[in-house]
N, C-alpha and C positions, 0 to 999 in steps of 0.2 A: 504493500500500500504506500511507503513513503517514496517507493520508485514513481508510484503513479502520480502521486501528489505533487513530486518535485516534477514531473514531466509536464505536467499540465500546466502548473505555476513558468515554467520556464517558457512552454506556448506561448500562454497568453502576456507575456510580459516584455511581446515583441510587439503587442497591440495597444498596452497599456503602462503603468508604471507597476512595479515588480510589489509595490502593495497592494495596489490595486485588487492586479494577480490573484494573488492571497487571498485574499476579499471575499472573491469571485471563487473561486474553489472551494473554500469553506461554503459556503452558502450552498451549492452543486451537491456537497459532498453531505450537508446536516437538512438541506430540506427535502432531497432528491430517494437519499441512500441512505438516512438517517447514523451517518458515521461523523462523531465529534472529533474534533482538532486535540482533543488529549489522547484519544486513541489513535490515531493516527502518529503522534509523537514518540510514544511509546509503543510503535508497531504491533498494537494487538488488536488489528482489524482483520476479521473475519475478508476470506477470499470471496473475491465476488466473481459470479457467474459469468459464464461468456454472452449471454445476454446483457447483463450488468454493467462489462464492460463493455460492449456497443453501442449502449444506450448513452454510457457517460460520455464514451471520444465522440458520438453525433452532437450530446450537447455541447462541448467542449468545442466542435467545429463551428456552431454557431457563434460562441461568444469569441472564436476568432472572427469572424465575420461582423461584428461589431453589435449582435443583437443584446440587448439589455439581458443582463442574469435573472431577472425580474420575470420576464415573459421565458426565459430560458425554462426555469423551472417550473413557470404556470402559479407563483406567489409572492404577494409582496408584505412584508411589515407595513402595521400600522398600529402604532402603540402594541397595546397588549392582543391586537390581531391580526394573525396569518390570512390571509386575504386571500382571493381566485384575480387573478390578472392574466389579460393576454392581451395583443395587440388591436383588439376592437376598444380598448378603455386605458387611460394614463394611468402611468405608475405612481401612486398616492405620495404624496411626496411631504416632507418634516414639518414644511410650513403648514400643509392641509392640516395636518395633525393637531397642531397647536390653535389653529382656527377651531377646529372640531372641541378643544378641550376647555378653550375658553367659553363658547357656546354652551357647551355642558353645563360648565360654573354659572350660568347666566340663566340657566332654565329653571321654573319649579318643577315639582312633580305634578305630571299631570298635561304637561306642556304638548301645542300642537305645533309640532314641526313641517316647516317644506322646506325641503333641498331641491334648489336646482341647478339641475346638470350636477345628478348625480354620480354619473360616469360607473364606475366599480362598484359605487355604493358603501366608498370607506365613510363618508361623516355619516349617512343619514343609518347605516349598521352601528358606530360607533355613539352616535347620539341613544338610537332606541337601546342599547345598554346599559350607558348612563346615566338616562334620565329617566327617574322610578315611572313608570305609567305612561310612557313619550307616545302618541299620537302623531304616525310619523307617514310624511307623503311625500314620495319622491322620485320625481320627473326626468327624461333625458330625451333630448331626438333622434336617436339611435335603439334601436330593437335592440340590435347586438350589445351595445352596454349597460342597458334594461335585464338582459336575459343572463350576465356574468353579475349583477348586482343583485337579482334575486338568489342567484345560486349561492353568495354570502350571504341575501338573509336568511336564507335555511339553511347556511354552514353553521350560523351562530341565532339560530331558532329566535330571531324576532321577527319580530307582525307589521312588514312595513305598505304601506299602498302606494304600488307602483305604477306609474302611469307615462304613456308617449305623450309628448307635446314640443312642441318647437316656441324657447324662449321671448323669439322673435312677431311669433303671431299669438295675438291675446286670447283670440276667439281658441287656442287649442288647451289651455291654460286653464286648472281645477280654480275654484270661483269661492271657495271658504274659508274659514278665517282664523289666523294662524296666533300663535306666541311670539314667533319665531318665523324668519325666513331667512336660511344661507347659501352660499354660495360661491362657489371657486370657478365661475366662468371661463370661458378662452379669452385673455388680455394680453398676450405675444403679438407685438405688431410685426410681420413681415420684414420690416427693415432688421428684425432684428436675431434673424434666422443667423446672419452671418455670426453671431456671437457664441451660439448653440453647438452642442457636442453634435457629432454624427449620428450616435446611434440613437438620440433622441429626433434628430431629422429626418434617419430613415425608418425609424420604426412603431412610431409612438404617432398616432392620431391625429394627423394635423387639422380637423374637425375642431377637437376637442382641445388644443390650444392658440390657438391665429387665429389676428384678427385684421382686417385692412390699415394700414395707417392711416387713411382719410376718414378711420370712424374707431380708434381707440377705445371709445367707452359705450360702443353702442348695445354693447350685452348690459349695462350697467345703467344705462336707462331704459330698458326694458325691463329689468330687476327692479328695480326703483319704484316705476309707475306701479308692476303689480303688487309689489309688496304694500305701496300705501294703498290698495286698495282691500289688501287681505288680511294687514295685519290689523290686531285691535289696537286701541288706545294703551299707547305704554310697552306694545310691541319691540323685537329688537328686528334686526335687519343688519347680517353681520355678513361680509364677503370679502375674499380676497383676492387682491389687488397687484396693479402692475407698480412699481418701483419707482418706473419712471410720474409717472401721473396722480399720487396721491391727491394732490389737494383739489387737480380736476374734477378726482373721482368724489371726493368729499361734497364738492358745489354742486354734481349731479344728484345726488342725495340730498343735498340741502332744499335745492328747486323742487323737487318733491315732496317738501313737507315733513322731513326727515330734521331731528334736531340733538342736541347735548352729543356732537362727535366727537368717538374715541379712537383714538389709530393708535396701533402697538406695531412694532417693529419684529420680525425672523431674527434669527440664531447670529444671522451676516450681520444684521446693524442694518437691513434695508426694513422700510416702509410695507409691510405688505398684508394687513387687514384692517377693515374698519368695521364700528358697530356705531349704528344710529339708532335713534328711539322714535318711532311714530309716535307723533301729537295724540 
Protein backbone atom coordinates (compact mmCIF):
# COMPACT_ATOMS: atom_id res chain seq x y z
CA UNK A 1 0.00 0.00 0.00
CA UNK A 2 2.65 2.61 0.78
CA UNK A 3 4.04 1.68 -2.86
CA UNK A 4 0.65 2.65 -4.15
CA UNK A 5 0.36 5.70 -2.12
CA UNK A 6 3.61 7.19 -2.97
CA UNK A 7 2.93 6.24 -6.80
CA UNK A 8 -0.10 8.07 -6.92
CA UNK A 9 1.07 11.15 -4.78
CA UNK A 10 4.15 11.36 -7.16
CA UNK A 11 1.40 11.27 -10.32
CA UNK A 12 -0.42 13.67 -9.21
CA UNK A 13 2.19 16.02 -8.08
CA UNK A 14 3.18 16.61 -11.79
CA UNK A 15 -0.49 18.38 -11.87
CA UNK A 16 -0.43 19.99 -8.69
CA UNK A 17 1.70 20.99 -5.64
CA UNK A 18 3.11 17.75 -3.85
CA UNK A 19 0.44 18.74 -0.85
CA UNK A 20 -1.99 19.01 -2.64
CA UNK A 21 -1.14 15.46 -3.96
CA UNK A 22 -1.57 14.21 -0.50
CA UNK A 23 -4.63 15.85 -0.01
CA UNK A 24 -6.13 14.21 -2.91
CA UNK A 25 -5.12 10.64 -2.08
CA UNK A 26 -6.17 10.75 1.39
CA UNK A 27 -9.50 11.66 0.56
CA UNK A 28 -9.43 8.78 -2.77
CA UNK A 29 -8.04 6.48 -0.29
CA UNK A 30 -10.76 7.26 3.36
CA UNK A 31 -13.89 8.18 1.37
CA UNK A 32 -13.50 5.63 -1.63
CA UNK A 33 -11.73 2.49 0.18
CA UNK A 34 -12.29 3.59 3.59
CA UNK A 35 -8.39 3.17 4.29
CA UNK A 36 -6.98 5.93 6.86
CA UNK A 37 -3.57 7.69 6.46
CA UNK A 38 -2.22 5.97 9.91
CA UNK A 39 -2.78 2.75 8.34
CA UNK A 40 -1.26 3.26 5.43
CA UNK A 41 1.85 4.65 7.44
CA UNK A 42 2.30 1.89 9.27
CA UNK A 43 1.67 -0.51 6.22
CA UNK A 44 -1.15 -2.54 7.60
CA UNK A 45 -3.53 -2.03 4.91
CA UNK A 46 -5.27 -4.89 3.92
CA UNK A 47 -4.42 -5.83 -0.13
CA UNK A 48 -6.86 -4.60 -2.32
CA UNK A 49 -8.46 -6.52 -5.00
CA UNK A 50 -7.71 -6.31 -8.61
CA UNK A 51 -10.98 -4.62 -9.14
CA UNK A 52 -9.90 -2.24 -6.34
CA UNK A 53 -7.03 -1.43 -7.94
CA UNK A 54 -8.66 -0.59 -11.24
CA UNK A 55 -11.05 1.33 -9.83
CA UNK A 56 -8.51 3.56 -7.85
CA UNK A 57 -5.67 4.06 -11.09
CA UNK A 58 -9.34 5.19 -13.26
CA UNK A 59 -9.99 7.51 -10.42
CA UNK A 60 -6.40 8.56 -10.18
CA UNK A 61 -6.48 9.14 -14.05
CA UNK A 62 -9.16 11.42 -13.61
CA UNK A 63 -7.74 13.63 -11.14
CA UNK A 64 -4.71 13.76 -13.55
CA UNK A 65 -6.81 15.11 -15.83
CA UNK A 66 -7.67 17.86 -13.62
CA UNK A 67 -11.24 16.73 -12.41
CA UNK A 68 -12.03 17.97 -8.81
CA UNK A 69 -11.51 14.97 -6.03
CA UNK A 70 -14.97 16.20 -5.02
CA UNK A 71 -16.87 14.73 -8.17
CA UNK A 72 -13.94 12.11 -8.35
CA UNK A 73 -15.38 10.33 -5.46
CA UNK A 74 -19.11 11.32 -5.80
CA UNK A 75 -18.67 13.42 -2.11
CA UNK A 76 -18.01 16.48 -0.65
CA UNK A 77 -17.66 17.81 3.11
CA UNK A 78 -19.92 20.18 4.47
CA UNK A 79 -19.56 20.63 8.07
CA UNK A 80 -20.44 17.67 9.87
CA UNK A 81 -21.82 16.33 6.29
CA UNK A 82 -20.76 13.93 3.79
CA UNK A 83 -22.76 15.07 0.96
CA UNK A 84 -23.63 13.36 -2.82
CA UNK A 85 -21.88 15.63 -5.54
CA UNK A 86 -21.39 15.29 -9.12
CA UNK A 87 -20.98 17.49 -11.98
CA UNK A 88 -24.64 18.59 -12.44
CA UNK A 89 -24.36 20.64 -8.89
CA UNK A 90 -21.12 22.86 -7.37
CA UNK A 91 -18.93 21.68 -4.97
CA UNK A 92 -20.22 23.32 -1.55
CA UNK A 93 -17.64 25.33 -0.72
CA UNK A 94 -16.28 26.90 3.36
CA UNK A 95 -17.82 30.12 2.63
CA UNK A 96 -21.41 28.35 1.87
CA UNK A 97 -20.92 26.61 5.11
CA UNK A 98 -20.48 29.54 7.30
CA UNK A 99 -23.57 31.21 5.48
CA UNK A 100 -25.52 28.20 6.36
CA UNK A 101 -24.27 28.25 10.05
CA UNK A 102 -24.94 31.74 10.75
CA UNK A 103 -28.46 31.38 9.21
CA UNK A 104 -28.97 28.54 11.75
CA UNK A 105 -27.94 30.82 14.61
CA UNK A 106 -30.46 33.21 13.28
CA UNK A 107 -33.49 30.85 13.13
CA UNK A 108 -36.00 29.99 15.90
CA UNK A 109 -37.60 26.68 16.02
CA UNK A 110 -40.11 26.35 14.01
CA UNK A 111 -38.78 28.50 11.20
CA UNK A 112 -39.94 28.55 7.42
CA UNK A 113 -37.07 28.34 5.27
CA UNK A 114 -36.49 28.91 1.39
CA UNK A 115 -33.25 28.36 -0.32
CA UNK A 116 -32.72 29.31 -3.55
CA UNK A 117 -30.75 27.66 -5.90
CA UNK A 118 -30.20 25.01 -3.92
CA UNK A 119 -27.86 23.38 -6.16
CA UNK A 120 -26.75 19.94 -3.96
CA UNK A 121 -28.94 20.88 -1.23
CA UNK A 122 -25.99 21.51 1.25
CA UNK A 123 -27.68 24.61 3.27
CA UNK A 124 -31.32 23.81 2.92
CA UNK A 125 -30.09 19.66 4.38
CA UNK A 126 -28.00 21.45 6.80
CA UNK A 127 -30.46 24.04 7.89
CA UNK A 128 -33.51 21.34 8.24
CA UNK A 129 -30.82 19.63 10.81
CA UNK A 130 -30.23 22.45 12.74
CA UNK A 131 -33.20 24.16 13.18
CA UNK A 132 -35.55 22.19 15.78
CA UNK A 133 -38.90 21.88 13.48
CA UNK A 134 -37.36 23.81 10.05
CA UNK A 135 -40.06 24.02 7.42
CA UNK A 136 -37.84 23.96 4.62
CA UNK A 137 -38.59 24.74 0.75
CA UNK A 138 -36.01 24.56 -1.65
CA UNK A 139 -35.85 25.51 -5.35
CA UNK A 140 -33.21 25.14 -8.21
CA UNK A 141 -33.77 25.38 -12.28
CA UNK A 142 -32.06 22.36 -12.85
CA UNK A 143 -33.94 18.75 -12.51
CA UNK A 144 -30.42 17.29 -12.34
CA UNK A 145 -29.46 19.23 -9.05
CA UNK A 146 -33.06 18.82 -7.76
CA UNK A 147 -32.66 15.13 -8.17
CA UNK A 148 -28.64 14.96 -6.23
CA UNK A 149 -30.20 17.37 -3.53
CA UNK A 150 -33.18 15.18 -2.60
CA UNK A 151 -30.87 12.12 -2.70
CA UNK A 152 -29.05 14.04 0.56
CA UNK A 153 -32.27 14.76 1.94
CA UNK A 154 -32.85 11.06 2.24
CA UNK A 155 -29.14 10.52 2.99
CA UNK A 156 -29.74 12.46 6.15
CA UNK A 157 -33.64 11.79 6.42
CA UNK A 158 -35.01 15.27 6.43
CA UNK A 159 -38.59 16.41 5.18
CA UNK A 160 -37.58 19.14 2.75
CA UNK A 161 -40.16 20.53 -0.25
CA UNK A 162 -38.43 20.49 -3.24
CA UNK A 163 -39.55 22.31 -6.19
CA UNK A 164 -38.34 23.45 -10.06
CA UNK A 165 -38.44 27.14 -10.79
CA UNK A 166 -36.21 29.54 -12.41
CA UNK A 167 -35.05 32.54 -10.09
CA UNK A 168 -35.46 34.66 -12.91
CA UNK A 169 -39.36 34.27 -13.66
CA UNK A 170 -41.61 35.12 -10.75
CA UNK A 171 -44.74 33.42 -12.03
CA UNK A 172 -42.42 29.85 -11.59
CA UNK A 173 -41.66 30.93 -7.81
CA UNK A 174 -43.65 29.18 -4.48
CA UNK A 175 -45.93 32.25 -3.31
CA UNK A 176 -45.79 31.60 0.84
CA UNK A 177 -44.24 33.10 3.54
CA UNK A 178 -41.20 32.43 4.94
CA UNK A 179 -38.65 33.31 8.34
CA UNK A 180 -36.13 33.08 6.37
CA UNK A 181 -34.94 33.25 2.68
CA UNK A 182 -31.11 32.24 1.59
CA UNK A 183 -29.09 32.01 -0.98
CA UNK A 184 -25.79 31.51 -2.66
CA UNK A 185 -26.80 32.44 -6.24
CA UNK A 186 -24.26 32.45 -9.59
CA UNK A 187 -22.32 36.14 -8.86
CA UNK A 188 -18.84 35.06 -11.01
CA UNK A 189 -18.86 37.71 -13.70
CA UNK A 190 -17.32 36.32 -16.91
CA UNK A 191 -14.49 38.63 -16.98
CA UNK A 192 -13.53 36.82 -14.21
CA UNK A 193 -13.12 33.27 -15.56
CA UNK A 194 -9.43 34.27 -16.27
CA UNK A 195 -8.67 34.24 -12.59
CA UNK A 196 -10.33 30.78 -11.94
CA UNK A 197 -8.54 27.37 -11.41
CA UNK A 198 -9.06 24.96 -14.60
CA UNK A 199 -10.68 22.36 -13.06
CA UNK A 200 -13.25 24.56 -11.61
CA UNK A 201 -13.75 25.89 -15.59
CA UNK A 202 -13.97 22.78 -16.95
CA UNK A 203 -15.83 20.90 -14.75
CA UNK A 204 -18.16 22.53 -12.31
CA UNK A 205 -21.44 24.05 -13.77
CA UNK A 206 -21.07 27.18 -15.24
CA UNK A 207 -25.13 27.55 -14.96
CA UNK A 208 -24.72 27.57 -11.44
CA UNK A 209 -21.81 30.18 -11.20
CA UNK A 210 -21.64 33.13 -14.11
CA UNK A 211 -23.17 35.75 -14.59
CA UNK A 212 -22.96 38.52 -17.43
CA UNK A 213 -20.89 41.52 -16.60
CA UNK A 214 -23.49 43.94 -17.91
CA UNK A 215 -25.82 42.50 -15.15
CA UNK A 216 -23.68 41.50 -11.84
CA UNK A 217 -26.49 41.50 -9.55
CA UNK A 218 -29.35 40.54 -11.43
CA UNK A 219 -29.91 37.17 -9.52
CA UNK A 220 -29.85 39.46 -6.54
CA UNK A 221 -32.63 41.50 -7.58
CA UNK A 222 -34.70 38.93 -8.29
CA UNK A 223 -33.90 37.55 -4.79
CA UNK A 224 -34.69 40.71 -3.21
CA UNK A 225 -38.12 41.48 -4.90
CA UNK A 226 -39.24 37.90 -3.84
CA UNK A 227 -38.18 37.74 -0.78
CA UNK A 228 -39.90 41.14 0.22
CA UNK A 229 -42.74 39.64 -0.97
CA UNK A 230 -42.52 36.32 1.01
CA UNK A 231 -40.98 37.16 3.81
CA UNK A 232 -42.80 38.26 7.07
CA UNK A 233 -42.21 41.32 9.05
CA UNK A 234 -38.94 40.93 10.84
CA UNK A 235 -37.82 38.23 8.21
CA UNK A 236 -34.16 37.73 7.40
CA UNK A 237 -32.92 37.44 3.92
CA UNK A 238 -29.32 36.22 4.16
CA UNK A 239 -27.19 35.54 0.76
CA UNK A 240 -23.82 35.21 -0.51
CA UNK A 241 -22.11 37.42 -2.36
CA UNK A 242 -19.54 38.49 -4.82
CA UNK A 243 -16.39 40.40 -3.24
CA UNK A 244 -16.00 42.54 -5.73
CA UNK A 245 -19.70 44.29 -5.26
CA UNK A 246 -20.79 44.30 -1.69
CA UNK A 247 -22.00 47.50 -1.09
CA UNK A 248 -23.90 47.31 -4.74
CA UNK A 249 -25.33 44.37 -3.58
CA UNK A 250 -26.24 45.92 -0.06
CA UNK A 251 -28.33 49.18 -2.19
CA UNK A 252 -30.02 46.38 -4.10
CA UNK A 253 -31.44 45.15 -0.90
CA UNK A 254 -31.97 48.35 0.47
CA UNK A 255 -34.24 49.56 -2.62
CA UNK A 256 -36.27 46.66 -1.74
CA UNK A 257 -37.31 47.47 1.53
CA UNK A 258 -34.67 45.56 3.16
CA UNK A 259 -33.05 47.21 6.38
CA UNK A 260 -30.43 47.02 9.70
CA UNK A 261 -27.60 45.59 7.09
CA UNK A 262 -25.08 43.03 8.22
CA UNK A 263 -22.12 41.80 6.08
CA UNK A 264 -19.44 39.41 7.75
CA UNK A 265 -16.40 38.74 6.00
CA UNK A 266 -14.84 34.51 4.71
CA UNK A 267 -11.85 32.99 6.30
CA UNK A 268 -9.73 35.21 3.38
CA UNK A 269 -10.66 38.76 4.82
CA UNK A 270 -13.17 39.15 1.78
CA UNK A 271 -16.76 40.56 1.98
CA UNK A 272 -18.82 37.66 1.13
CA UNK A 273 -22.45 37.47 2.90
CA UNK A 274 -25.12 39.73 3.94
CA UNK A 275 -28.24 39.59 6.15
CA UNK A 276 -31.06 42.16 5.86
CA UNK A 277 -34.27 42.32 7.91
CA UNK A 278 -37.67 42.96 6.07
CA UNK A 279 -39.70 45.88 7.55
Amino acid sequence: MNNLYSEAVRRLSTVCSQGEARAMVRILLEDTFGVGMNDVYADKVRQFSADELCEFRTMLQRLENGEPVQYVTGKAQFGELMLRVNPGVLIPRPETLELAQWAAAECKAGARILDMGTGSGCMAVFLAMNVENARVTAIDISESALETAKSNATLYKTDINFRRADMLKPETLPHEKYDLVISNPPYVCDSEKVEMERNVLEHEPATALFVDDEQPLVFYEAIARHAAASLVPGGRLMVEINRRFPEETAQVLRRNGFVETEMRKDTEGNPRMIKVIRK
